[in-house]
C-alpha positions in Angstrom: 37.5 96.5 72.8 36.2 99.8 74.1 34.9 99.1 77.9 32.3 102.2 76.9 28.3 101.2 76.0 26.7 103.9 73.8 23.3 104.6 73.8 21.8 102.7 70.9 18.3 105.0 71.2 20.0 108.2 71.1 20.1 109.5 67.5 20.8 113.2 67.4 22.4 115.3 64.8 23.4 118.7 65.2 20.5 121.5 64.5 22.5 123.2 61.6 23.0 119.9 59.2 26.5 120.0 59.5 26.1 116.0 60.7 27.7 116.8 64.4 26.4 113.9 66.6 26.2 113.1 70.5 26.8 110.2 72.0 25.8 109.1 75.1 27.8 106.1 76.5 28.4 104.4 79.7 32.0 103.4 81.2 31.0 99.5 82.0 34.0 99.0 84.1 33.8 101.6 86.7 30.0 103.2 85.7 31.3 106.9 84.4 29.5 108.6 82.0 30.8 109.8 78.7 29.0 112.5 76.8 30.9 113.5 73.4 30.3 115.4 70.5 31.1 113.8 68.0 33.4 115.9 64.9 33.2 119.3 66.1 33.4 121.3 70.0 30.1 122.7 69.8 26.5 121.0 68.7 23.2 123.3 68.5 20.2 121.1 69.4 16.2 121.3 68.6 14.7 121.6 72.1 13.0 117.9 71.5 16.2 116.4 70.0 17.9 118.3 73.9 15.6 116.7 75.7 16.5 113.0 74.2 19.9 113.6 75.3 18.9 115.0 78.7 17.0 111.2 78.9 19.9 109.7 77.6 22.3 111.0 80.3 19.9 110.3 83.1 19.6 106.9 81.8 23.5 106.4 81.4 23.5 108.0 85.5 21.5 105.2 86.6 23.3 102.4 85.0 26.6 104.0 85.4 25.3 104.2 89.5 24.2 100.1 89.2 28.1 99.3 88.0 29.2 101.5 90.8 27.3 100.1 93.3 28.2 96.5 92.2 31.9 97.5 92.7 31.6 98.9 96.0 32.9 96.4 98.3 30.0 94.7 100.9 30.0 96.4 104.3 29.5 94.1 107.5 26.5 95.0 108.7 26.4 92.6 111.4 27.6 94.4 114.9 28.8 92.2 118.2 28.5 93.6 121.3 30.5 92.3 124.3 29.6 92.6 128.3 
């Protein structure tokens, strides 16, 4: 079982036809971000279909920041003060 989440909404094939994808996908364990092209080292992109993956990373950033944060262990906020 992969511990990535891909980006269901992001369906963009490379410019050219050549069937190069991108995928999008979050790292649920520790929040990272994965962005891979899929078949190939290089993708050319419509500017509309480079904006959807510009959308998608954000999104992945904020989720990936949310499992972050839920990792990061409490800090004591409470102070004592002595005389």
């Amino acid at each position: 079982m992969s511990a990535y989440s891909s980006d269901l909404d992001l369906k963009v094939t490379d410019a050219t036809g050549n069937g190069v994808e991108v995928d999008v996908a979050t790292n649920l364990l520790d929040g990272t971000v994965r962005l891979s092209v899929l078949w190939t080292q290089e993708i050319y992109l419509h500017p509309d279909d480079a904006e959807r993956v510009a959308q998608s990373l954000l999104r992945a950033a904020q989720h990936g920041r949310r499992i972050a944060d839920a990792r990061k262990p409490e800090t004591d906020q409470t102070t004592s003060s002595s005389d």
